[in-house]
C-alpha positions as CSV (number, residue, x, y, z in Angstrom):
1,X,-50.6,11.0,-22.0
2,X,-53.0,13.5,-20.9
3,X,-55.7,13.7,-19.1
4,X,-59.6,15.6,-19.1
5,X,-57.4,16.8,-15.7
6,X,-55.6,18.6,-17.8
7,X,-59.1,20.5,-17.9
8,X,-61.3,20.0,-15.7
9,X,-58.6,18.9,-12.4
10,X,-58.0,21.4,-15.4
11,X,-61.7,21.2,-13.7
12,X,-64.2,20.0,-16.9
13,X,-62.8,17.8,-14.9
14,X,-65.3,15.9,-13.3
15,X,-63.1,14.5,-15.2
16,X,-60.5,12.4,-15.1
17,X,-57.9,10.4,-17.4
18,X,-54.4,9.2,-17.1
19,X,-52.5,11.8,-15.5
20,X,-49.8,13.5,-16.0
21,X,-47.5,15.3,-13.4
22,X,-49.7,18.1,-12.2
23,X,-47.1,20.7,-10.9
24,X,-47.7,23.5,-13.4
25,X,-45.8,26.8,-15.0
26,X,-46.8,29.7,-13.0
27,X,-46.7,31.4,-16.5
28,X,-50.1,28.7,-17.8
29,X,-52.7,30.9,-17.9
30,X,-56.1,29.6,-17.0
31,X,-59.6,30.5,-18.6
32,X,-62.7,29.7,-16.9
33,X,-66.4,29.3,-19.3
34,X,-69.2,30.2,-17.8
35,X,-72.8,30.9,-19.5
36,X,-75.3,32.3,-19.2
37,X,-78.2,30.8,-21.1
38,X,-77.0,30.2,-24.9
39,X,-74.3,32.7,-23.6
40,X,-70.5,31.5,-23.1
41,X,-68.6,34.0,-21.3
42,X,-64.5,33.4,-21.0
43,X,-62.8,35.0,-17.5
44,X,-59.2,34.9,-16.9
45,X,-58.7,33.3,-13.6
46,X,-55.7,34.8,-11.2
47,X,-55.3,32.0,-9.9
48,X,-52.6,33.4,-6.7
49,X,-55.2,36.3,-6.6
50,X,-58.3,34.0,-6.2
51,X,-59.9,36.2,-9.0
52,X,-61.7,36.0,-12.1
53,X,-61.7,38.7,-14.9
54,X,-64.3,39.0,-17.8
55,X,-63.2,39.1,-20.8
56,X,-65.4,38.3,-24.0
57,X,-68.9,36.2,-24.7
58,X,-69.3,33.7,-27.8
59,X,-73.0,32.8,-28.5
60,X,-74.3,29.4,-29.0
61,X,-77.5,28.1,-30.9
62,X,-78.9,27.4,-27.8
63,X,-78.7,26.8,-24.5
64,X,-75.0,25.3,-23.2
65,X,-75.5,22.1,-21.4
66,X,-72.0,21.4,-21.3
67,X,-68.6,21.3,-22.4
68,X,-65.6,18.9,-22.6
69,X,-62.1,20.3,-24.3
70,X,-59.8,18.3,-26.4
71,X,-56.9,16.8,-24.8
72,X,-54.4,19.3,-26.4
73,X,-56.4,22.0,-24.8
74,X,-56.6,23.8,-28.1
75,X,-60.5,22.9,-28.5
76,X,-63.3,23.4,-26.9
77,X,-66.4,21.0,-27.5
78,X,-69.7,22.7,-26.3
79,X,-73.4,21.1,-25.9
80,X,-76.3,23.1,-26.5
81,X,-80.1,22.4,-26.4
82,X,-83.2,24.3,-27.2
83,X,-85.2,21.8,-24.5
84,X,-86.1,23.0,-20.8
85,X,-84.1,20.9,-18.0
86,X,-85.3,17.6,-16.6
87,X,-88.6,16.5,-18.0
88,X,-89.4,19.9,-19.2
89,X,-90.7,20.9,-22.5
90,X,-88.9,19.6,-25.8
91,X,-87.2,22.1,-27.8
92,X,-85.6,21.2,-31.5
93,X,-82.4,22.6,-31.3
94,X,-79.5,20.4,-30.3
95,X,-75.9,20.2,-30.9
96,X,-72.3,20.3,-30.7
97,X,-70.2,23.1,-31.5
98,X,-66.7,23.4,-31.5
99,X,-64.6,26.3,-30.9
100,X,-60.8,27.1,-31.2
101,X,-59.1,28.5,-28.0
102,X,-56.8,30.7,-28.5
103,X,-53.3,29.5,-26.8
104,X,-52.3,32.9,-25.5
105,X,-55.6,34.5,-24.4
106,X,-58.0,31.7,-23.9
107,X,-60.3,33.6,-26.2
108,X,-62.8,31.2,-28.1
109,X,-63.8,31.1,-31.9
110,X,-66.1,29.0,-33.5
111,X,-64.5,26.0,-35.6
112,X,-66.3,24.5,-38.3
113,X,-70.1,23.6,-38.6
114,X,-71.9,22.1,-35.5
115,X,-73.4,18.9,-35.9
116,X,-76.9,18.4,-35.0
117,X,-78.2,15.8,-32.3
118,X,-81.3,14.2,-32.0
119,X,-82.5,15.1,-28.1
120,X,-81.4,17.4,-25.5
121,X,-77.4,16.4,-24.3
122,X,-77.0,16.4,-20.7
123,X,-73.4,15.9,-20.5
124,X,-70.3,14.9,-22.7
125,X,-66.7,13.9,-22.5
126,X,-64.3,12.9,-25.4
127,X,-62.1,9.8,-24.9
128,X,-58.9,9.9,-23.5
129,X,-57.0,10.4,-26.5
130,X,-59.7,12.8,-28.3
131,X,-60.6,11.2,-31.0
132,X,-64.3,10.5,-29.8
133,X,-67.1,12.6,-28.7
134,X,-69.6,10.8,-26.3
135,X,-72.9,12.3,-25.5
136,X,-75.5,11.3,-22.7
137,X,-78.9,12.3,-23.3
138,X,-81.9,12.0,-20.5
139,X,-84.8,12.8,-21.8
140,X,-84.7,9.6,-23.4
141,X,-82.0,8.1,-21.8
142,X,-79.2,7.9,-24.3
143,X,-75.3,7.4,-25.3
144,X,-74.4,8.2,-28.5
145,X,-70.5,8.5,-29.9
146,X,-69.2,11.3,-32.6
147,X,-66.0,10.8,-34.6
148,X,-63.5,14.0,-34.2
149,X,-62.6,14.6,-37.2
150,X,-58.5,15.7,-38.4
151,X,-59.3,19.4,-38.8
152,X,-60.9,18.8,-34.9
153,X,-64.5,19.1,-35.9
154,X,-67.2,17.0,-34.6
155,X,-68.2,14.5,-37.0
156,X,-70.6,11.4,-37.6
157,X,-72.2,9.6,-35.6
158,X,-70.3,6.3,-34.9
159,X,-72.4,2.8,-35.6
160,X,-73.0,0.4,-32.7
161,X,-73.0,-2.9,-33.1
162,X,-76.2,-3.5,-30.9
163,X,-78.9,-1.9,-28.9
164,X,-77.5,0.0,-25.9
165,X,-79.9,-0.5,-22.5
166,X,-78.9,3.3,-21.2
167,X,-80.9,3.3,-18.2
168,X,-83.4,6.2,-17.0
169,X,-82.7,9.6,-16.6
170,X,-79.1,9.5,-18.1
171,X,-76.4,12.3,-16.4
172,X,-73.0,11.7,-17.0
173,X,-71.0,9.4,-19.7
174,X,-67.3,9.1,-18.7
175,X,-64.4,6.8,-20.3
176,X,-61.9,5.3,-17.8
177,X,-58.3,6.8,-17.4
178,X,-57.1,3.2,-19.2
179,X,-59.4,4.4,-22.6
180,X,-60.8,1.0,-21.7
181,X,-64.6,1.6,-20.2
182,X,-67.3,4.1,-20.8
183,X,-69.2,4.7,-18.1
184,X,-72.9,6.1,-18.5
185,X,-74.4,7.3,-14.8
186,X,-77.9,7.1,-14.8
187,X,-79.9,8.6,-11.9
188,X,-83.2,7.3,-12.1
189,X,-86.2,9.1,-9.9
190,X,-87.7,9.4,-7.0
191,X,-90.5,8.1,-5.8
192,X,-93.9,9.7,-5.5
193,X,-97.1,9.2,-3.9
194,X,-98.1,8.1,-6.9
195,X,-95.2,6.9,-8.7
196,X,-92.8,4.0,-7.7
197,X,-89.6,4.9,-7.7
198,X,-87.2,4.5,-11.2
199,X,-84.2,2.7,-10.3
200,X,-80.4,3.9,-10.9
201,X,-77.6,2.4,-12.2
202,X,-74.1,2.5,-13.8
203,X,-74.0,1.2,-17.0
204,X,-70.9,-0.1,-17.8
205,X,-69.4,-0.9,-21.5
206,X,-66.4,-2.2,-22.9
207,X,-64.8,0.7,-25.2
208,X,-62.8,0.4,-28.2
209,X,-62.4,3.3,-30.6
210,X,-65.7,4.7,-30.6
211,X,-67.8,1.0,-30.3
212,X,-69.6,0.6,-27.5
213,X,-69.5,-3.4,-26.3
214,X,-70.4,-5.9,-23.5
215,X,-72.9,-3.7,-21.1
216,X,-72.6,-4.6,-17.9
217,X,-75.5,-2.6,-15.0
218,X,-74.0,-1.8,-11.7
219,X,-76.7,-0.8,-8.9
220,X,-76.9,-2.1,-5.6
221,X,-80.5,-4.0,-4.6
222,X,-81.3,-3.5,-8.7
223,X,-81.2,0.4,-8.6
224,X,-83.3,0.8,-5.6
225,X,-82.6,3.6,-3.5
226,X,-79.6,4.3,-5.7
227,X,-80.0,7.8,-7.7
228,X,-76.1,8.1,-9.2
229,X,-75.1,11.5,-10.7
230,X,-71.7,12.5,-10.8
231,X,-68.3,10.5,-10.8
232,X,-64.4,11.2,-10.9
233,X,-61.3,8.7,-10.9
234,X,-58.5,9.5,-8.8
235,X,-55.6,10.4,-10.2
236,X,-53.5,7.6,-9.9
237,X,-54.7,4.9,-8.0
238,X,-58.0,2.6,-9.0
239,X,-60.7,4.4,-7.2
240,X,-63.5,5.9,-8.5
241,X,-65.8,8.1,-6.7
242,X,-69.7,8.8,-7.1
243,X,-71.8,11.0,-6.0
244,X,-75.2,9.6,-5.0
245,X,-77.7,12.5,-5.8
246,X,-81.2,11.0,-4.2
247,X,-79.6,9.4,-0.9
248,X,-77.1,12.3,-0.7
249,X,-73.9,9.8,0.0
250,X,-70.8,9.5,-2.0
251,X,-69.8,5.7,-2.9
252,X,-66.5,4.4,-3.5
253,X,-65.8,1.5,-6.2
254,X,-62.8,-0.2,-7.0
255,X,-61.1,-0.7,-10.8
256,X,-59.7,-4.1,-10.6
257,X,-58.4,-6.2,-13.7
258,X,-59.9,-3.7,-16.1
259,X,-63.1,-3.7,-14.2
260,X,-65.2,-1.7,-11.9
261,X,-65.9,-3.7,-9.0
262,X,-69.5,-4.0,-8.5
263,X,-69.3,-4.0,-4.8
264,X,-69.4,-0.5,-3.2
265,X,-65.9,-0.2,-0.8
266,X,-67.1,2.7,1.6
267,X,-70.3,4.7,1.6
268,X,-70.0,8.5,3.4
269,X,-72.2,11.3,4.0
270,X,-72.3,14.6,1.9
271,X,-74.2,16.7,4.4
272,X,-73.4,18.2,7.1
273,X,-76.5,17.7,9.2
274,X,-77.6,14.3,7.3
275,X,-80.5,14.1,9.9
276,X,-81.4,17.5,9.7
277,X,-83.1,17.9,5.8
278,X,-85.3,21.0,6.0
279,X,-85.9,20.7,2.3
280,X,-85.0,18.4,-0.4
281,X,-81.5,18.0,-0.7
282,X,-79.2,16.7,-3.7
283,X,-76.0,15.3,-3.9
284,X,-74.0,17.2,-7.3
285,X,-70.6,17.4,-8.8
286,X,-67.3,15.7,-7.3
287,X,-64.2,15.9,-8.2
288,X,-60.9,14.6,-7.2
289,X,-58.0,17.2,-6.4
290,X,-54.9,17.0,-8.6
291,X,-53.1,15.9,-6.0
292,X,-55.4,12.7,-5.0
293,X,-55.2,13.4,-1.6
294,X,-59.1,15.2,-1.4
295,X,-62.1,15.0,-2.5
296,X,-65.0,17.6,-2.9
297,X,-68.8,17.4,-3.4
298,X,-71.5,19.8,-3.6
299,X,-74.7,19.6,-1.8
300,X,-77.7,21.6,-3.3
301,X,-80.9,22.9,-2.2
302,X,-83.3,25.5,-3.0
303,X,-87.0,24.2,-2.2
304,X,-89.2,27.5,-1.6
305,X,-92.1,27.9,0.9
306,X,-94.8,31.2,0.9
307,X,-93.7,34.5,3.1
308,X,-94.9,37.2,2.6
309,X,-96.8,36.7,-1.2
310,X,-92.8,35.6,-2.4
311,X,-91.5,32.5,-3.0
312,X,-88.3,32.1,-0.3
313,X,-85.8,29.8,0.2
314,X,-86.9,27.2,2.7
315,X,-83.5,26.2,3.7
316,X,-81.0,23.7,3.6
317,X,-77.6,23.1,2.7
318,X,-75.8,24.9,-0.3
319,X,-72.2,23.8,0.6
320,X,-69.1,21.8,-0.9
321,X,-67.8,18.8,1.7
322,X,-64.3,18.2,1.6
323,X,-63.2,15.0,2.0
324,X,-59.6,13.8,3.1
325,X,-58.5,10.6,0.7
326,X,-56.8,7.3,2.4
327,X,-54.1,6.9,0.3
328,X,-54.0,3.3,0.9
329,X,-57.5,2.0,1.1
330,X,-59.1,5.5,-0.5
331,X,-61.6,5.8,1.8
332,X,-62.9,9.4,2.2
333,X,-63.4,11.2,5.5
334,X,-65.6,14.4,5.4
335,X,-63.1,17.0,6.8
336,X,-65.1,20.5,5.9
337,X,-68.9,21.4,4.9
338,X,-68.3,25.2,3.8
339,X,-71.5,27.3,2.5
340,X,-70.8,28.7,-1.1
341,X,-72.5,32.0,-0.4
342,X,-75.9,30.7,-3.1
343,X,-77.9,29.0,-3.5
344,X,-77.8,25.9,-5.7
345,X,-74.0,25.3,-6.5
346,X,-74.6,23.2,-9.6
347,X,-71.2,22.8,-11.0
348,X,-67.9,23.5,-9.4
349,X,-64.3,23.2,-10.8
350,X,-60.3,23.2,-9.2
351,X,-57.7,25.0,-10.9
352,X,-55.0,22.3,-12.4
353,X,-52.8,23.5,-9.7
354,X,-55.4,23.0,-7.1
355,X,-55.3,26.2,-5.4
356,X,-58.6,27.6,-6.0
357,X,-61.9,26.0,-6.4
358,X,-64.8,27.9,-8.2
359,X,-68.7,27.0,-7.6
360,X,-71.4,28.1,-10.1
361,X,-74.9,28.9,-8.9
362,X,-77.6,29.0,-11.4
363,X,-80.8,30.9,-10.6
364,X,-81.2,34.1,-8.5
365,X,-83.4,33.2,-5.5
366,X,-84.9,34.7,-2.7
367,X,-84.5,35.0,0.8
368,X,-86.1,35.8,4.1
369,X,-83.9,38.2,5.6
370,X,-86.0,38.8,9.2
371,X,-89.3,40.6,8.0
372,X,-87.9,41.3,4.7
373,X,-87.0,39.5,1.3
374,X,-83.9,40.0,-0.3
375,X,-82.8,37.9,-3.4
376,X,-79.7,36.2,-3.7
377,X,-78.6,36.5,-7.0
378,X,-76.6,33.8,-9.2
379,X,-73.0,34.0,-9.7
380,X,-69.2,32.8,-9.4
381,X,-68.4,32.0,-6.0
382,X,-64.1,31.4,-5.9
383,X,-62.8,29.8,-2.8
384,X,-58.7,29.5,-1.9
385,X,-58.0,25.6,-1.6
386,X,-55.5,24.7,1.3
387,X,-52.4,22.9,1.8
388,X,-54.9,20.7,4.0
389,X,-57.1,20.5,0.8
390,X,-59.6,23.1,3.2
391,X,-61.5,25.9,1.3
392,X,-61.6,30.0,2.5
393,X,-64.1,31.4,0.6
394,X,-62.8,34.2,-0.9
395,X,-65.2,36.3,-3.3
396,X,-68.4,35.7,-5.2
397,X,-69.5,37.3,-8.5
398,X,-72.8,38.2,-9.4
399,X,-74.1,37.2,-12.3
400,X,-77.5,38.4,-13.9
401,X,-79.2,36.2,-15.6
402,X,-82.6,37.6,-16.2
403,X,-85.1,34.8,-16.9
404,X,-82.2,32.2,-17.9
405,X,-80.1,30.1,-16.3
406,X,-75.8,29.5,-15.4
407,X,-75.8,25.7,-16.2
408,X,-71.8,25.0,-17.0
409,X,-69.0,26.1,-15.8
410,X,-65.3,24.7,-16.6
411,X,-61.5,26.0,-16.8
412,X,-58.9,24.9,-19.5
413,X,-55.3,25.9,-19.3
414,X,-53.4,27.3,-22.1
């Protein structure tokens, strides 16, 4: 069996599935996606160099939101949306697209005929053997399922037997290594002045070839002070691991008997100065090294304040905490807070060897820089992961975006 580790600890990995041995041919190349608005750019990673080189751009119908590849590696499965992020303004374009990737040069072509969706996809994942699409969708809250058809092409729609409750504010729908549970996390909101907060929660179904069954909500105090936004599954033992966006924590939960055990087994910090929040902060991505023995977390933040008739970054923590993993209760222990060199790392992915990490930063902002502004622009920033699972930064790339945004990032080997 394989697993979304093969991409994404692979790193579209967020992303977990039943795993196979992750020692891998130093002759496996590695392609990293990266866009740039409707954009997808392909970069060969060296991955003993720490480096990434540029090699060709495939354009979507819109904006890529994300992208999960078949379990054989040879497909790529890309979201795209015409709509603004968040609660920003509709657009009408939305689909999925697959492309082919070429087993020598990681080089993508289009494969078939995109379907269309109905609303903007946040996030997507296949099932663990591919033979599934699932799409979450925020704006409404949503999970829908798509048949993959023989040829690998996206294809209808998959009936459900009944209504699905999918939450608020939908962010990340993920099947369980076992192919037995899909998972949709749904952050809610904050609250406002104004506005009482929306509560979180993970919605939990049974899953059976495509059918969605037996929803069960998972969400400490009914949601409250709960805003869930990222998980991963370690590798081989029954932990799961989720990143708490709007309390800026990370939870573990326990798989037992085919279940997810609602009760949360340790709660940590993802900042480094947890007491210290000169802006707003907000837990993102996690993933699980390959090797189960770390974890990693990003911590964003890019509020701005006047200087000056500019907009500036007001400060706060742009980092990735490294965790060190129990390996018998799985309880994680922040071991390193290291600054990614950006500001807002939205995504970040690990190398299937789990020797370099690489953090994606989507807007170019700027920055007081004593009396003067200088802007920061977005980019690739590639760190060197330890034998203690520590990172070195090593280089970042600048990317210009113009007036659009860097909003996925992943790496599949060939």
């Amino acid at each position: 069996m394989v697993s979304r580790r093969t991409f994404l600890s692979l790193a579209v990995a967020s992303m977990s599935a039943p795993r196979v041995a992750f020692a891998q041919p130093e002759t496996r190349k590695v392609a990293l996606y990266a866009n740039v608005g409707a954009d997808l750019t392909h970069y060969d990673v060296d991955v003993a160099g720490a480096a990434l080189i540029k090699r060709a751009t495939v354009t979507l119908p819109a904006g890529v939101q994300y992208a999960w590849p078949h379990v054989s590696r040879r497909y790529l499965y890309v979201a795209t949306s015409s709509s603004a992020s968040g609660y920003g303004p509709a657009g009408t374009e939305h689909h999925v697209t697959a492309f082919r990737i070429d087993p020598a040069s990681g080089a993508l072509t289009k494969h078939g005929e995109a379907i269309r969706l109905p609303t903007r996809p946040i996030h997507m994942t296949t099932d663990i053997p591919s033979e599934n699409i699932l799409v979450a969708f925020n704006n409404p809250s949503a999970l829908r399922v798509y048949r993959i058809n023989p040829d690998f092409t996206p294809g209808e729609e998959v009936k459900q037997p009944g209504s699905i409750d999918a939450g608020i504010f939908a962010h990340q729908v993920r099947v369980t290594p076992d192919n037995r549970l899909a998972i949709l996390v749904t952050r809610g909101n904050e609250g406002t002045p104004t506005k009482a907060e929306d509560p979180g929660a993970l919605k939990v179904f049974d899953y059976k070839n495509g059918v969605l069954t037996n929803e069960v909500s998972i969400g400490p105090d009914g949601g409250r002070n709960f805003g869930p936004r990222h998980l991963d599954f370690h590798p081989t033992k029954p932990w799961m691991y989720v990143s708490i966006e709007t309390q800026n924590k990370m939870y573990t939960y326990k798989l037992e008997n085919g279940r997810i055990n609602p009760e949360i087994a340790f709660r940590a910090e993802t900042l480094a100065e947890p007491t210290n929040r000169r802006s707003r902060q907000a837990a993102g991505t996690v993933h699980v090294h390959p090797n189960g023995r770390f974890l990693y977390g990003a911590n964003r933040a890019q509020d701005t304040v006047d200087f000056q008739g500019k907009k500036v970054f007001k400060g706060g923590e742009n980092s990735i905490v490294v965790y060190s993993i129990d390996q018998s209760t799985g309880e994680p222990s922040p071991i390193q807070h290291i600054e990614t060199r950006a500001i807002h790392p939205r995504t970040f992915h690990i190398d299937p060897s789990g020797r370099t990490l690489v953090a994606q930063h989507n807007l170019p902002v700027d920055v007081r820089d004593g009396d003067a502004v200088r802007t920061i622009p977005a980019g690739l920033s590639v760190f060197r992961i330890g034998d203690d699972g520590k990172l070195t930064f090593v280089h970042k790339y600048d990317v210009d975006v113009g007036g659009k945004i860097m909003f996925w990032m992943g790496m599949v080997q060939q």
